[in-house]
C-alpha positions as a Markdown table, in Angstrom:
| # | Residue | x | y | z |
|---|---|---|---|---|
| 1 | Unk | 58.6 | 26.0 | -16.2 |
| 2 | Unk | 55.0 | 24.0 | -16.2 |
| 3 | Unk | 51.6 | 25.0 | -16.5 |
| 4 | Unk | 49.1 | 22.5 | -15.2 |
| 5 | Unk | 46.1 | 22.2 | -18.2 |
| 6 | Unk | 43.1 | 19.6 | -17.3 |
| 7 | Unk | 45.7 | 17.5 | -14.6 |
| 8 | Unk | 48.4 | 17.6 | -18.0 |
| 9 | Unk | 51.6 | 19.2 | -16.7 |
| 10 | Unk | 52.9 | 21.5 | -19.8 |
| 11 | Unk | 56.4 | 21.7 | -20.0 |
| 12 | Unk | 56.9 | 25.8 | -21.4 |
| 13 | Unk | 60.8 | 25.9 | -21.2 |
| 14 | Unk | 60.7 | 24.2 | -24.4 |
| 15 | Unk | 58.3 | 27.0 | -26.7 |
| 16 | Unk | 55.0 | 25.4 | -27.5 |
| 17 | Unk | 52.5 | 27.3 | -30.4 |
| 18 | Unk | 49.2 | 28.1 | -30.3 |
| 19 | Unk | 47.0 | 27.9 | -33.1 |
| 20 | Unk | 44.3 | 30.8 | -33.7 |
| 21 | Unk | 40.4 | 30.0 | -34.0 |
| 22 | Unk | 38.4 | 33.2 | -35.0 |
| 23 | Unk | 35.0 | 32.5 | -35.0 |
| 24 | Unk | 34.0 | 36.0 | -35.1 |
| 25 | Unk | 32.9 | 37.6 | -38.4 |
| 26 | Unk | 35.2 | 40.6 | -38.2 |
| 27 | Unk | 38.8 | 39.4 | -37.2 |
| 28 | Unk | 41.6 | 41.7 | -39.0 |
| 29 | Unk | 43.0 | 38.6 | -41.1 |
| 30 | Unk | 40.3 | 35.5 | -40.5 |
| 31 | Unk | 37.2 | 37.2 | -39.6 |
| 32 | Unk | 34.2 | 35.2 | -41.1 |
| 33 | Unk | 36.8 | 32.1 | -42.5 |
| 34 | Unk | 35.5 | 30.0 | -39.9 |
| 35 | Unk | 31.7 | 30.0 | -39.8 |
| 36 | Unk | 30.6 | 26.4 | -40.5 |
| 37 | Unk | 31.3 | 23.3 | -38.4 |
| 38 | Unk | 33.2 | 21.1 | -41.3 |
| 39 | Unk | 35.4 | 24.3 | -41.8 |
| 40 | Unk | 36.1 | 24.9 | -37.8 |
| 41 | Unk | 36.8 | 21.4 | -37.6 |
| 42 | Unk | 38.7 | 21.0 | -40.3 |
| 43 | Unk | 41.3 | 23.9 | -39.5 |
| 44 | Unk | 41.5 | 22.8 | -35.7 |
| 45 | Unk | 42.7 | 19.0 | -37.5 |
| 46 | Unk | 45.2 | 20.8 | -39.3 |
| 47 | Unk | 46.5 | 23.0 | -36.4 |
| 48 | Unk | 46.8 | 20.0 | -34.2 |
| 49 | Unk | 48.1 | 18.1 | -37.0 |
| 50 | Unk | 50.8 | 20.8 | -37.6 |
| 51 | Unk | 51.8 | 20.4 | -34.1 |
| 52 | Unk | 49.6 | 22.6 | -32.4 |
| 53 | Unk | 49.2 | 22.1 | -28.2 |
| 54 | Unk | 46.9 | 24.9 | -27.4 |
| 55 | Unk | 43.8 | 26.4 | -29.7 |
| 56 | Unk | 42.9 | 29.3 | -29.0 |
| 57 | Unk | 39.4 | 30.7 | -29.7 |
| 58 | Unk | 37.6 | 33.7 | -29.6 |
| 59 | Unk | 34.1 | 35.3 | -30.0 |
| 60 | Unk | 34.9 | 38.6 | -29.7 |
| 61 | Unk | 37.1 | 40.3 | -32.1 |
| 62 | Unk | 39.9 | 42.9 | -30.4 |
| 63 | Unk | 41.0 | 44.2 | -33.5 |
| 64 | Unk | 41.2 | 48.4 | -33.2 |
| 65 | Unk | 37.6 | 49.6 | -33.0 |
| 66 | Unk | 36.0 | 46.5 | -32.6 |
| 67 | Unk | 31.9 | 46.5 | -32.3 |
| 68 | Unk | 30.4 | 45.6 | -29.2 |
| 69 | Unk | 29.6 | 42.3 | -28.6 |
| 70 | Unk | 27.0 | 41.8 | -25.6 |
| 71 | Unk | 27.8 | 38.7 | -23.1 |
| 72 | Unk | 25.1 | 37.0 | -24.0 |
| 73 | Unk | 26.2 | 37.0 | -28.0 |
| 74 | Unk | 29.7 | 35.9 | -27.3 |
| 75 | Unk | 28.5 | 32.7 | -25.0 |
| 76 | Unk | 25.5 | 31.8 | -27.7 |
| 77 | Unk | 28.8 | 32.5 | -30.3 |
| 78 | Unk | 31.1 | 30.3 | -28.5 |
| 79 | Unk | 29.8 | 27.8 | -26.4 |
| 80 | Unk | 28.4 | 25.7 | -29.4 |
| 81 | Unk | 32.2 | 25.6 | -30.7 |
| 82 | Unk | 33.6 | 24.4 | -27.3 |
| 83 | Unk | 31.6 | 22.1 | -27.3 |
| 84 | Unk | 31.5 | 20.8 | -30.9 |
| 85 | Unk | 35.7 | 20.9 | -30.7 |
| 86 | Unk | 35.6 | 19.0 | -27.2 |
| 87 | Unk | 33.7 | 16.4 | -28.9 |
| 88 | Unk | 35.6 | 15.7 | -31.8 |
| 89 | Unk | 38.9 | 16.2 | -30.2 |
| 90 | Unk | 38.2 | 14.9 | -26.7 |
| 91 | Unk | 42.3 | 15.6 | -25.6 |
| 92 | Unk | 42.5 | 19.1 | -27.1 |
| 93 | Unk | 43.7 | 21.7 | -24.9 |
| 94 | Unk | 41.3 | 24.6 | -25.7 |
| 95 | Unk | 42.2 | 28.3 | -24.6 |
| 96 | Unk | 39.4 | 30.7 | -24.7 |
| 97 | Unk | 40.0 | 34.3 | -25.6 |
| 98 | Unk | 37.4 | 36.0 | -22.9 |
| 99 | Unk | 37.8 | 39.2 | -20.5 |
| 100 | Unk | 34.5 | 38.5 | -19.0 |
| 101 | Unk | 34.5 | 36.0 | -16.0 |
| 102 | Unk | 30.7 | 34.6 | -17.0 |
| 103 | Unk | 32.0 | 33.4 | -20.5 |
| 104 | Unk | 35.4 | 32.4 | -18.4 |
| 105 | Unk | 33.4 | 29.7 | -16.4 |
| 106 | Unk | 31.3 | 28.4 | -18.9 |
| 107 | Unk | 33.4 | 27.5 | -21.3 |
| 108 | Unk | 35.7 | 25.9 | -19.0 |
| 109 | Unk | 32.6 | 24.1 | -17.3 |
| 110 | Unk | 32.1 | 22.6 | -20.9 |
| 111 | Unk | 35.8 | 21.3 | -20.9 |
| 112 | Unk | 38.2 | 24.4 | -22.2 |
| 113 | Unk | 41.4 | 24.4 | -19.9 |
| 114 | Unk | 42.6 | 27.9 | -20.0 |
| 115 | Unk | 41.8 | 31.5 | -20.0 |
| 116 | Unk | 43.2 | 34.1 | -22.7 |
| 117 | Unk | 42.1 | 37.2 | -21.3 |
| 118 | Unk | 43.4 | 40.4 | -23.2 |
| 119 | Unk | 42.5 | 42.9 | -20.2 |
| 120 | Unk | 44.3 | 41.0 | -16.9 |
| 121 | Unk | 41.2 | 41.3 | -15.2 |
| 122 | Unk | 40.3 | 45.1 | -15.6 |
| 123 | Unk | 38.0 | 44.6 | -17.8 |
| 124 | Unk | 35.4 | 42.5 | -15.1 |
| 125 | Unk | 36.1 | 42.6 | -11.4 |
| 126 | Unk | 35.2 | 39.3 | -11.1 |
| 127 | Unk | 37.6 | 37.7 | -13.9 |
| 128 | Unk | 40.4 | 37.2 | -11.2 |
| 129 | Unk | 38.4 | 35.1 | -8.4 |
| 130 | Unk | 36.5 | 33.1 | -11.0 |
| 131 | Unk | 40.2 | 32.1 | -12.2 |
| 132 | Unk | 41.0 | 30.8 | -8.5 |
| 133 | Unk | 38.3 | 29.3 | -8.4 |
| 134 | Unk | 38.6 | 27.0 | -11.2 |
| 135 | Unk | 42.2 | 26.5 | -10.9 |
| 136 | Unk | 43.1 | 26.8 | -14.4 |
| 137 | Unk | 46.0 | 28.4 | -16.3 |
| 138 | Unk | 45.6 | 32.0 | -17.1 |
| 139 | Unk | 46.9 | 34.3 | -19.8 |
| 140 | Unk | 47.4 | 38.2 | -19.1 |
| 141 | Unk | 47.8 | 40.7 | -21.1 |
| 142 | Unk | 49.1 | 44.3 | -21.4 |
| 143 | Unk | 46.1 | 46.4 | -22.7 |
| 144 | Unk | 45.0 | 50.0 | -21.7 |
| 145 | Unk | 41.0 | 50.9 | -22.3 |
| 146 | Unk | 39.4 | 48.3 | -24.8 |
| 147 | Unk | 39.5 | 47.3 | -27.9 |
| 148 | Unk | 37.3 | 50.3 | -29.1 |
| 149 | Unk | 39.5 | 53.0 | -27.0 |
| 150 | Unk | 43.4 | 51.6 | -26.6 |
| 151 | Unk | 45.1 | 53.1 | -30.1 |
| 152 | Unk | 43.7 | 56.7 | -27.8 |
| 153 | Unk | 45.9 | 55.7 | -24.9 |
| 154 | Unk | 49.5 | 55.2 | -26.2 |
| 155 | Unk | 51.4 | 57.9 | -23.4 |
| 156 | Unk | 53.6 | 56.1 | -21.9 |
| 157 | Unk | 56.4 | 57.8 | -19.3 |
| 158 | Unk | 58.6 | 54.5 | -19.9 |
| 159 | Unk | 57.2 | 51.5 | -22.2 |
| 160 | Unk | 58.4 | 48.7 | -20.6 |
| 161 | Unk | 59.4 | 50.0 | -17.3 |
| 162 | Unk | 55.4 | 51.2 | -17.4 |
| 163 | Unk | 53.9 | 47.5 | -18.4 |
| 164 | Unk | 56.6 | 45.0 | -16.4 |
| 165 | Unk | 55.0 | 47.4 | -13.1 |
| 166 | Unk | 51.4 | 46.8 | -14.6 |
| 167 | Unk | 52.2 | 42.8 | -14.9 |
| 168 | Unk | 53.7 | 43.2 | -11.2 |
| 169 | Unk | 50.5 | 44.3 | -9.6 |
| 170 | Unk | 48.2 | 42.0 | -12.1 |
| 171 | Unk | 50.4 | 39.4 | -10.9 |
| 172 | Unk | 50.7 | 40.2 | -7.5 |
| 173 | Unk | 46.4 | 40.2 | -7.6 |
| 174 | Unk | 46.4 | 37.0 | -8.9 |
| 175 | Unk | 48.7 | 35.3 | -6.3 |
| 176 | Unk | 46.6 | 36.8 | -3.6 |
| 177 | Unk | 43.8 | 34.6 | -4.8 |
| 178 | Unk | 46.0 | 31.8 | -5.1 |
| 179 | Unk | 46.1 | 31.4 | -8.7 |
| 180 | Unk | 49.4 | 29.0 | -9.8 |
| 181 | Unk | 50.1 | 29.0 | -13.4 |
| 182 | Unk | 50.3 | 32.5 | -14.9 |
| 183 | Unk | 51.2 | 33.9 | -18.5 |
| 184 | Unk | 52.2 | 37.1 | -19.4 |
| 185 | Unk | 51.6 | 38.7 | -22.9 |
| 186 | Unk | 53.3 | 42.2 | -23.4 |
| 187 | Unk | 50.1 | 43.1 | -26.1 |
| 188 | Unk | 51.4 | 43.6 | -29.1 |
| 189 | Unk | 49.2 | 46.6 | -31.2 |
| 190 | Unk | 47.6 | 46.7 | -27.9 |
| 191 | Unk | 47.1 | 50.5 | -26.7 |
| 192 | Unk | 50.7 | 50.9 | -28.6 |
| 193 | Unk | 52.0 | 52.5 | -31.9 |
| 194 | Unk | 54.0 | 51.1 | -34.4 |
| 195 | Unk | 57.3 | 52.1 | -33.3 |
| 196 | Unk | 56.5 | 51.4 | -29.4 |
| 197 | Unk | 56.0 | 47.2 | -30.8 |
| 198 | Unk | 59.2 | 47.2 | -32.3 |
| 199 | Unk | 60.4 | 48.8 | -29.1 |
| 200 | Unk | 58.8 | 46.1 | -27.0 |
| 201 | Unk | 60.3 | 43.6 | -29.4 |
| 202 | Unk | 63.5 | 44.7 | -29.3 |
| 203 | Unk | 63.8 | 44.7 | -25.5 |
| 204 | Unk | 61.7 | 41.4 | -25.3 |
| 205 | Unk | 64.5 | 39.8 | -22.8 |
| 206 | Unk | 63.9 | 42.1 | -20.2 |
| 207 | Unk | 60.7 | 40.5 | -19.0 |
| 208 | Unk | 62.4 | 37.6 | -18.2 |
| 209 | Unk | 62.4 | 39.4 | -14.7 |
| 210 | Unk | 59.0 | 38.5 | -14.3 |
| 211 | Unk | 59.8 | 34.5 | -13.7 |
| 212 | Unk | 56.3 | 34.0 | -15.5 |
| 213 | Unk | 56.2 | 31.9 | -19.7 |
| 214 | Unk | 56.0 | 34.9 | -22.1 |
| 215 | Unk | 53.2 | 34.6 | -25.0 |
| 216 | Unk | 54.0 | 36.5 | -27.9 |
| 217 | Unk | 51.2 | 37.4 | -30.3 |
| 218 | Unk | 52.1 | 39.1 | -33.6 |
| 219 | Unk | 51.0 | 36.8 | -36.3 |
| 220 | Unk | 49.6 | 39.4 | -39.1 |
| 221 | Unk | 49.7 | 42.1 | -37.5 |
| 222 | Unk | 50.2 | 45.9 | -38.4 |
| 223 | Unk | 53.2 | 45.9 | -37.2 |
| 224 | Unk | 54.1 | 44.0 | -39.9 |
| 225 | Unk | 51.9 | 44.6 | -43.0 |
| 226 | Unk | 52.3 | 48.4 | -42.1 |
| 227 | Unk | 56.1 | 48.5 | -42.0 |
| 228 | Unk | 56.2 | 45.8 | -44.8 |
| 229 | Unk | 53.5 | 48.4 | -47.1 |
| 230 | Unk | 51.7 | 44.9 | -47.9 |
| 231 | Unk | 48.7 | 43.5 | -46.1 |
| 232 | Unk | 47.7 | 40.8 | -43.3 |
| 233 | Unk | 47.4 | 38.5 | -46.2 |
| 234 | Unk | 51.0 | 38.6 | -47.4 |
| 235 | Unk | 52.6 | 38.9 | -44.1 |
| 236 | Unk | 53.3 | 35.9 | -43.2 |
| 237 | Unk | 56.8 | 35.8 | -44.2 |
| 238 | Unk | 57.3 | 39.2 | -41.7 |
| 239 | Unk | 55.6 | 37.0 | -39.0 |
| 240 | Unk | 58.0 | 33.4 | -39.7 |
| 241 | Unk | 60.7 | 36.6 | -39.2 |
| 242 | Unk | 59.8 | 38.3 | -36.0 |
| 243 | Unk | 58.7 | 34.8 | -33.7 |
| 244 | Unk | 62.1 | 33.9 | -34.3 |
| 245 | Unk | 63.6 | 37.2 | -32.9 |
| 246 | Unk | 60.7 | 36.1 | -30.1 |
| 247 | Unk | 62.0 | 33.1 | -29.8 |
| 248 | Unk | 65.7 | 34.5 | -29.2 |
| 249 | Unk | 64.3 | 36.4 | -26.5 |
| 250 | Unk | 62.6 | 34.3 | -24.3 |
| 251 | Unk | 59.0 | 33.5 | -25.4 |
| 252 | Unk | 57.1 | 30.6 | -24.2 |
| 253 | Unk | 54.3 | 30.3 | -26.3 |
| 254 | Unk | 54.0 | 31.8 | -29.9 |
| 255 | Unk | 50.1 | 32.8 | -31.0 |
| 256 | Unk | 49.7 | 32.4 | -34.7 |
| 257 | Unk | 47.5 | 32.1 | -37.2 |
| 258 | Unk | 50.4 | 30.1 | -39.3 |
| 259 | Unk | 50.9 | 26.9 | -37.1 |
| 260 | Unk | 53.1 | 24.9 | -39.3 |
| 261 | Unk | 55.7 | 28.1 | -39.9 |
| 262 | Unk | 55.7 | 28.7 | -36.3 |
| 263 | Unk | 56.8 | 24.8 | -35.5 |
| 264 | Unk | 59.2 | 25.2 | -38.5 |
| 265 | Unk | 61.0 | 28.7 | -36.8 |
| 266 | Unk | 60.8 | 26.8 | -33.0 |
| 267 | Unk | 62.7 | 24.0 | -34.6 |
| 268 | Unk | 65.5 | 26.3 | -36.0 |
| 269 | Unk | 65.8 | 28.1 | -33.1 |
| 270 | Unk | 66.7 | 25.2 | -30.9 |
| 271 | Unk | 69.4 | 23.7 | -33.2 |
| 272 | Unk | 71.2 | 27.0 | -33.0 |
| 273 | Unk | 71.1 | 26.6 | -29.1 |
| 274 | Unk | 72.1 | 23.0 | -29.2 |
């Protein structure tokens, strides 16, 4: 199971991590942590250092009720960061957390080699064909609304028969344009409660009928800081404990904040299957 990043072929049966860059101000755990260039420098260093083979950034925060950000703010917000990165790391493989197709093209223009799009293309009718276009990986995820309306749209008739049918037709799109190398991500605290991510979790295998890498993205999150009574600051401990239930069950790619800890729980999990 490859992914093809910048003419690199990415070997994803063997889990990789990718390491979080926030360069918005008002991220749920890093928001504003990251607002210098010797500090965004410094942390992609350490990420990569830690073992690190995507970076992920983002210029537009999804947390629950996120502001508005206009298109023009996120590409003057992230633009100067792709390409200050590209420059200092000229090898990195840089993922860009966009659902709008302009910001999509740019950044990859300037050297980024994949999309992180949190709305599958629903978000901006043209986010699909500007995909096919560039011929670049692409990351899907599970989302209902946006950022400001999903925790409002949490009916679901069947959880994960409703989002493996939403991932077929997103998928099924995609393939019609001739896009390759496709990502799933089931959206964890995306348009779900608490209880539906631990449902999601728990029945994590079952997207393995998809035949596409599974990212998993719950680093901090409520669904661990909630159930834990603590706070996004002390859970990392909850989130070194729920990538490696991930991991048992089939993802790909973990998405974390943590880099080293999620190296450390990809490494345990293999010895037990060896």
């Amino acid at each position: 199971m490859t992914i093809n990043c910048k003419g690199q072929l990415i070997d994803l049966s063997s889990p990789k991590v990718m390491g979080i860059l926030n360069i918005t101000p008002d991220s749920f755990y890093d928001g504003g942590k990251h607002k210098d260039e010797k500090s965004i420098l410094l942390h992609v260093e350490r990420m990569l250092n830690e073992g690190a083979t995507f970076i992920d950034v983002g210029a537009y925060s999804s947390r629950p009720n996120a502001d508005h950000v206009s298109e023009t703010d996120e590409l003057n917000r992230i633009l100067p960061i792709v390409n200050l990165i590209l420059k200092a790391f000229p090898n990195i493989l840089l993922s860009i957390d966009t659902f709008r197709s302009e910001v999509a093209k740019q950044c990859i223009e300037a050297g980024a080699a994949l999309i992180n799009d949190i709305s599958a293309g629903t978000l901006d009718d043209n986010m699909l064909q500007t995909i096919a276009n560039l011929h670049i990986p692409y990351i899907m995820m599970h989302m209902r609304g946006t950022p400001k309306t999903m925790q409002q749209q949490t009916d679901y008739d069947n959880l994960v028969k409703d989002i493996l049918f939403y991932f077929s037709e997103r998928i099924a799109a995609a393939k019609a344009l001739g896009m390759v190398d496709i990502i799933v991500d089931p959206g964890f605290g995306f348009a779900k409660t608490l209880e539906q991510n631990y449902e999601l979790l728990n029945k994590l295998e079952l997207f393995k009928i998809i035949e596409k890498p599974l990212l998993v993205g719950i680093s901090r999150k409520s669904m661990i800081y909630k159930t834990l009574k603590t706070s996004a600051k002390d859970a990392l401990n909850g989130t070194t404990v729920l990538n490696t239930v991930a991991l048992q069950k089939g993802a790909s790619i973990l998405r974390v904040h943590d880099v080293k800890e999620a190296i450390e729980c990809i490494t345990l999990v293999k010895s037990l299957s060896r």
